[in-house]
N, C-alpha and C positions, 0 to 999 in steps of 0.2 A: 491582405497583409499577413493573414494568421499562415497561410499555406507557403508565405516566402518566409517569414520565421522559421516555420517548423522544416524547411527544406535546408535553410542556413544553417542549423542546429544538426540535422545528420549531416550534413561536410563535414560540421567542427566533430562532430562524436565520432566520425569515419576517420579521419583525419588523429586526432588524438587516439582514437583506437587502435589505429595502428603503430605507430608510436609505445602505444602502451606495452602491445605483444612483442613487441621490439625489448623488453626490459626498460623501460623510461619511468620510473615510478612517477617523477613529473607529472609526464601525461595524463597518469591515473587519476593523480591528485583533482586535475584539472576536469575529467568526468566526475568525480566523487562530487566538488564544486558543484557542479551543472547541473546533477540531480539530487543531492543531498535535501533539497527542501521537500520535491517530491516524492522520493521515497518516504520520507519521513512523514508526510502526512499521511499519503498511502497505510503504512503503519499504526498512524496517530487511533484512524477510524477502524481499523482491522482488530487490533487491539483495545479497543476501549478507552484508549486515552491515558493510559496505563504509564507515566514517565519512561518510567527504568526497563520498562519490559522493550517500550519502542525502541530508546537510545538502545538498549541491547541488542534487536532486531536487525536497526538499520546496520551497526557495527558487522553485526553477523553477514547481512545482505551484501554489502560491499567487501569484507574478506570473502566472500564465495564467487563474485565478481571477480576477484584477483585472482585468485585462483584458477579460476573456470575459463580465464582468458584466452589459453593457450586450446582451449576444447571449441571456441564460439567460433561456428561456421557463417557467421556474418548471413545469415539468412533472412535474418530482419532487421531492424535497427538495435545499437545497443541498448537506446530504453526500454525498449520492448521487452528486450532477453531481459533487465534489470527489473522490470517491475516483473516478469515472473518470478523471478528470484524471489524477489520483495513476498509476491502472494504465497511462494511455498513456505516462507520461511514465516508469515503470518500465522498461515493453517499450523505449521509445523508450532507455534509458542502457545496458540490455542488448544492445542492437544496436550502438551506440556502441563498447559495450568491447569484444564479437567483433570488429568492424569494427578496431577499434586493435589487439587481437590479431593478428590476420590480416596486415595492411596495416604494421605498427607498425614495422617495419624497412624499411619505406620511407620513412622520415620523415625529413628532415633538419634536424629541429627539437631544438638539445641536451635542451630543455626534455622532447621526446617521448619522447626514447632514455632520459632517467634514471631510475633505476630508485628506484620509488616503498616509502619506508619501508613496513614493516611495523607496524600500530598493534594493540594491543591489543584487542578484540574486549571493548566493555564490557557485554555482554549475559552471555557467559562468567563476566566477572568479577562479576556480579551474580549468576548462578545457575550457582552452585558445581555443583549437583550434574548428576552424569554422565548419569542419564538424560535430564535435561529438554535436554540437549544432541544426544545420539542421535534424540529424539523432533524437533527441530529440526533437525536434519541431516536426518534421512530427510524431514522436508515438503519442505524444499527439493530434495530427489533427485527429487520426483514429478513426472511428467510436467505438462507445461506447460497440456494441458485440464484438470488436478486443483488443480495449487500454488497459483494464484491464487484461487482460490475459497476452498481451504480457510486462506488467508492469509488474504481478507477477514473470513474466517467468525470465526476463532479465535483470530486477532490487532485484528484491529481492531471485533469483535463486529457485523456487519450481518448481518443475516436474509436469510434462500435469496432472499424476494422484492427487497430493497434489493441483493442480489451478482447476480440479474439484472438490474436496473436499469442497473449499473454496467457490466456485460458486456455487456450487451444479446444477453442469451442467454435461454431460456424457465425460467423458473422451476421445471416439470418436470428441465428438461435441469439447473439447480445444484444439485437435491437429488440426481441421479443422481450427478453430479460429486464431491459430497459425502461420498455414498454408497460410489463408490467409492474415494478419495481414502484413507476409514476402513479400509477392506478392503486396500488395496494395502500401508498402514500398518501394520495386523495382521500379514499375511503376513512383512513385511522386521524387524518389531522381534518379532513375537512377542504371541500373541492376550493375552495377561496384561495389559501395556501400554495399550490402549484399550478397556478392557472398562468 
């Protein structure tokens, strides 16, 4: 059932996609729709949970999708091409925020220097319970050839061969990734955990 879904789903994205490069904002609407949750969690965990930085993100993700429309040579599908987008534009707010870390007291901007409330983490508050919080902390602890893979993988549901796509890493190399991602996981929370 999973593999006629997911074949339905590139018609409608094929189909609306072209449509969209056609000028049809519509259209666009309509893929923005269909991945808008995905992206967004993609994001959620890339970012740390971060509100304003994701809602930013995915903003930014989807204007460079419109954009980039007229450039996408339909080589893979469009979520594919979208969660790259999604991962550059992750790496790229992570660099961002070390970068204002680092540099941030060099700013003479009141705006830069104030000190940014603390929001509520509403993933927390959806999932009460303590493990699935540990088990989330530690993906996000894994080294950076693991987290993103195992983000795509189990957050946003693409398959070893669609998270190479995205990475543009060998498809051997994201089930090793994968592979070990589970293992490094085991070890820090305890084999009980991901068995």
């Amino acid at each position: 059932m999973a593999a006629e879904e997911q074949d339905q789903r590139y018609i409608t994205d094929t189909h609306l996609l072209r449509r969209a490069r056609e000028g049809e904002s519509q259209a666009f609407d309509s893929l923005f729709q269909n991945h808008k949750d995905g992206v967004y969690a993609c994001l959620w965990h890339l970012l740390d949970g971060e509100p304003d930085a994701v809602e930013e993100a995915v903003g930014a993700v989807f204007l460079s999708a419109w954009r980039g429309l007229p450039g996408f040579r339909m080589e893979s599908s469009f979520s594919t091409w979208l969660y790259r987008i999604a991962v550059n534009e992750g790496r790229a707010c992570v660099r961002r925020k070390r970068r204002q870390r680092m540099f941030g007291w060099f700013s003479l901007s009141e705006q830069d220097s104030a000190v940014v409330a603390q929001y509520s983490d509403p993933t927390a508050d959806a999932l009460r319970d303590e493990e699935t919080r540990e088990l989330w902390k530690a993906v996000r602890a894994l080294p950076e050839p693991y987290r993103t893979p195992t983000i795509l993988r189990y957050m946003s549901g693409l398959d070893s061969r669609e998270i190479a796509t995205v990475l543009r890493r060998p498809c051997g190399t994201i089930r090793y990734q994968l592979s070990r991602a589970m293992q490094l996981l085991r070890e820090r929370l305890g084999g009980v955990w991901l068995d």
